[in-house]
C-alpha positions in Angstrom: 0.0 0.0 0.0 1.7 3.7 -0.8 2.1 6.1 1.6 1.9 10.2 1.2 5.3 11.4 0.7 6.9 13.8 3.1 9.9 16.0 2.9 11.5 14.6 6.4 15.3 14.0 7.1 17.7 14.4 3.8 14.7 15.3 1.8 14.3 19.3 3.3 17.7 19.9 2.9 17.4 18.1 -1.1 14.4 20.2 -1.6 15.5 23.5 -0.7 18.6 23.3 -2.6 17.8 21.8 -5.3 14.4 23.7 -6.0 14.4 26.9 -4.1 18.9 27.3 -4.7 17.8 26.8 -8.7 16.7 29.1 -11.2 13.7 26.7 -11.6 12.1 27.5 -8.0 12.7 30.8 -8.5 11.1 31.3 -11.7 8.0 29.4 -10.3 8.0 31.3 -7.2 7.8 34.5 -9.2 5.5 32.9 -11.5 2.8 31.6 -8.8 3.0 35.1 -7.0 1.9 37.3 -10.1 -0.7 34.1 -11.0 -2.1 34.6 -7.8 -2.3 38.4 -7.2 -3.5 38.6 -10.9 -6.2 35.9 -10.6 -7.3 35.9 -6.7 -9.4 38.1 -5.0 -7.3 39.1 -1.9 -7.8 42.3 0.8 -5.9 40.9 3.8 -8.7 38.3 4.4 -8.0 35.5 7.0 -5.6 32.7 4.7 -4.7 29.0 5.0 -1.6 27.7 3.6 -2.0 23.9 3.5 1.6 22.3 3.1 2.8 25.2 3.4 6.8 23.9 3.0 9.5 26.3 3.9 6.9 29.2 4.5 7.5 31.2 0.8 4.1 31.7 0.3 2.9 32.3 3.7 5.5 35.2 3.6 4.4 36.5 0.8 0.9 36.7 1.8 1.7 37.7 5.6 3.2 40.8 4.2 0.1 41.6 2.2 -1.9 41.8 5.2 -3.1 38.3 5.7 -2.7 36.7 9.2 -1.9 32.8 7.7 -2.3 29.6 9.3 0.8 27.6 7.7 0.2 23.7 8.5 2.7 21.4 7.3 3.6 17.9 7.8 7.1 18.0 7.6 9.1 18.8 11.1 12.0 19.7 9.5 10.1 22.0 6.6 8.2 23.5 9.5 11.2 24.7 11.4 12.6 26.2 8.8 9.5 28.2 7.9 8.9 29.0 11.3 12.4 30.8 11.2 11.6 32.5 7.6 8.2 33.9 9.4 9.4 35.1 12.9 7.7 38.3 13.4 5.8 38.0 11.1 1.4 37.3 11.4 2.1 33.6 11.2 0.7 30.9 12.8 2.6 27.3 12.4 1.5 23.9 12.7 2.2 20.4 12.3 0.3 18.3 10.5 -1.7 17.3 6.7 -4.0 17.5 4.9 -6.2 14.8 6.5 -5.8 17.0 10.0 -7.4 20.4 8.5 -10.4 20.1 10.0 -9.1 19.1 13.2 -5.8 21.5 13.5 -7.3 24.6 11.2 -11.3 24.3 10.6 -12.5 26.2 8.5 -14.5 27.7 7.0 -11.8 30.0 5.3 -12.2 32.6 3.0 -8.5 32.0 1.3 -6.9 28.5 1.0 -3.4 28.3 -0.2 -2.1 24.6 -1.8 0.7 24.3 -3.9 2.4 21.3 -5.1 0.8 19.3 -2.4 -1.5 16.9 -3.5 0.7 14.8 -6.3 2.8 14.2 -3.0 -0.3 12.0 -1.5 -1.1 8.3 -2.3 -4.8 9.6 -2.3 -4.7 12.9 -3.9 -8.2 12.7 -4.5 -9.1 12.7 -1.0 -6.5 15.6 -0.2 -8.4 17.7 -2.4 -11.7 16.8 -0.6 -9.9 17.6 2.6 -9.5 21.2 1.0 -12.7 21.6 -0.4 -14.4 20.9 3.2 -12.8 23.8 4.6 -13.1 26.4 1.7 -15.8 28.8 2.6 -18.9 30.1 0.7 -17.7 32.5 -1.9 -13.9 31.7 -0.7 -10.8 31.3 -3.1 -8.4 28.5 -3.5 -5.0 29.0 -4.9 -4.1 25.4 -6.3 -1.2 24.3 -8.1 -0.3 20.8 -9.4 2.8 18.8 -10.4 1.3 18.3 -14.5 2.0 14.5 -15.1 1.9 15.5 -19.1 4.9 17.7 -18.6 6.5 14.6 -16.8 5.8 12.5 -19.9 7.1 15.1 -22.1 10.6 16.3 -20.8 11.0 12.3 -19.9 10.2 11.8 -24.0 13.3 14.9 -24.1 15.6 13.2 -22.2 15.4 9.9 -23.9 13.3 8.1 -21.4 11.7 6.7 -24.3 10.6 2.9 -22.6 9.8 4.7 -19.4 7.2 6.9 -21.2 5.4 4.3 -23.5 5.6 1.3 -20.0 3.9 5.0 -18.2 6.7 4.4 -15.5 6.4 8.1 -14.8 5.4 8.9 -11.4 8.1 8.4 -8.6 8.6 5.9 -6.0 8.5 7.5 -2.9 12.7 6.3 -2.3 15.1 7.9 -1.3 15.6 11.9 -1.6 14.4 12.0 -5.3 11.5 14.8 -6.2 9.5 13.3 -8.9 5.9 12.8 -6.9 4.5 9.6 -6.5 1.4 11.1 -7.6 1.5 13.3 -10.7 -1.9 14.7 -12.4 -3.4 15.8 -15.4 -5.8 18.4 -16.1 -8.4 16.6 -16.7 -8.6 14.6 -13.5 -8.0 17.8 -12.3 -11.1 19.8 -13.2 -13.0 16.8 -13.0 -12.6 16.2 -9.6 -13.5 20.3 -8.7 -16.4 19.8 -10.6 -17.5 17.4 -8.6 -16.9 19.8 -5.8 -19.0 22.1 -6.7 -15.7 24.2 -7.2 -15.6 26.8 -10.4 -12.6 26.8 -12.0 -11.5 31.2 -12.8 -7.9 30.0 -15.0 -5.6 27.9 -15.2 -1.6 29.1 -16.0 1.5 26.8 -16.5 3.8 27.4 -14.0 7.7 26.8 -16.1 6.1 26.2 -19.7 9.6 26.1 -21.6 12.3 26.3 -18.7 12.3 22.2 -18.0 12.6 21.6 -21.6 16.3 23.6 -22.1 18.9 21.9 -23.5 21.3 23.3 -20.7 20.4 22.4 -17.4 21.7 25.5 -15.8 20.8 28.8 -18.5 23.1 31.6 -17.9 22.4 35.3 -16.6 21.1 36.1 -20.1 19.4 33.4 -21.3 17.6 33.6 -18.0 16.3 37.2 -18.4 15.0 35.9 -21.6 13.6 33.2 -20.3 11.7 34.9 -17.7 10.0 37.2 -20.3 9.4 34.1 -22.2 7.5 32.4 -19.7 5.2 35.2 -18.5 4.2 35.8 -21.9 2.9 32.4 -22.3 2.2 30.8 -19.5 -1.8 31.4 -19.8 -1.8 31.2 -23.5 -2.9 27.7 -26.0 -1.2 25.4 -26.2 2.0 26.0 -24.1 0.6 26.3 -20.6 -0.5 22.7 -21.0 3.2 21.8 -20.5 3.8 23.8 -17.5 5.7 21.4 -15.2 3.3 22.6 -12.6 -0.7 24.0 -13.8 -1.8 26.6 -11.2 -5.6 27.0 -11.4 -7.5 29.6 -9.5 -10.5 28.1 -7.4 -13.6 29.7 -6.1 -16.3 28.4 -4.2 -20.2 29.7 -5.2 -21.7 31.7 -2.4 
């Protein structure tokens, strides 16, 4: 039986290096903040920030005027958000998705989830766990590891056997950080329908970056780049291959 996945021991350390130390987690940090000021509704309302990891987010949103609940499963991601956020209008907890409605009830007029739910053996169910605490006429910021974007840069990089045997998603081993869980856009919006959840847009989050042939751009190219991927992460057909789609979620009143 598989197990969520959680960024505990080596696997902190791996993940804020290798993402966050990268040009690739900064480009989708700068990404998801302009997605979500552009697309979501926010005037310092009351904010949940479910898997919060090292706290960017929360930060982000904190010094907006939000006071943020950050819940994360992690220890060791939680102490080092809890050190990014001192003095800041943070609160910090452990636990996932499955605890919401125990550690942070809802209902809350702003949920935050980002690259969360392809992490879990159920993701389904995480995203039920979200929905539950969303309230009337609140907003979800949502933002999902795009399993066609896996099958395309593995197609780039010669992983021609994985792709057609669909040996894509990882195996929860070691400190690698391909999710045991990756989605598509369909299941995706499926699923939210089914929620009763309206879907406002949808962007690709790193729509060309992953497919470089050099795996570390230079200054320039990454100026380029950067104006490269804002123009066209909303626009057909590129942000299908965004290695991440971010899709902005509101709940009828």
């Amino acid at each position: 039986m598989r197990e969520d996945r959680h960024f505990v021991g080596e696997m902190a350390a791996k993940f804020e290096r290798s993402l966050y130390g990268a040009s690739r987690g900064q480009l989708r940090l700068a990404l998801l903040q302009d997605t979500v000021a552009r697309e979501l509704p926010l005037s310092a309302e009351p904010l949940l920030d479910a898997g919060g990891g090292l706290g960017q987010m929360a930060e982000w949103a904190a010094r907006r005027g939000h006071a943020v609940t950050l819940v994360e499963p992690a220890q060791e991601m939680l102490l080092r958000a809890r050190e990014r956020l001192a003095g800041l209008d943070v609160r910090c907890l452990q636990g996932d998705l499955q605890s919401l409605e125990r550690l942070a009830p809802g209902p809350w007029p702003r949920i935050f989830c980002h690259a969360v739910l392809e992490w879990l053996a159920e993701p389904r169910a995480g995203l039920e766990a979200l929905a539950a605490q969303l309230a009337p006429g609140g907003w979800m910021s949502l933002m999902v590891f795009n399993r066609d974007a896996l099958r395309f840069s593995n197609v780039v990089k010669g992983n021609l056997e994985r792709v057609l045997e669909d040996r894509l998603a990882g195996d929860g081993r070691r400190t690698r950080l391909t999710p045991i869980s990756p989605l598509g856009h369909d299941e995706i919006i499926d699923w939210l329908d089914a929620l009763g959840l309206e879907v406002h847009g949808v962007t690709g989050i790193r729509v060309f970056h992953d497919y470089l042939r050099s795996r570390y751009p230079s200054e320039e190219e990454l100026v380029l780049l950067r104006r490269l991927e804002f123009a066209y992460c909303r626009a057909e057909p590129y942000w299908r291959l965004g290695r991440y789609l971010h899709y902005s979620v509101h709940r009828p009143a």
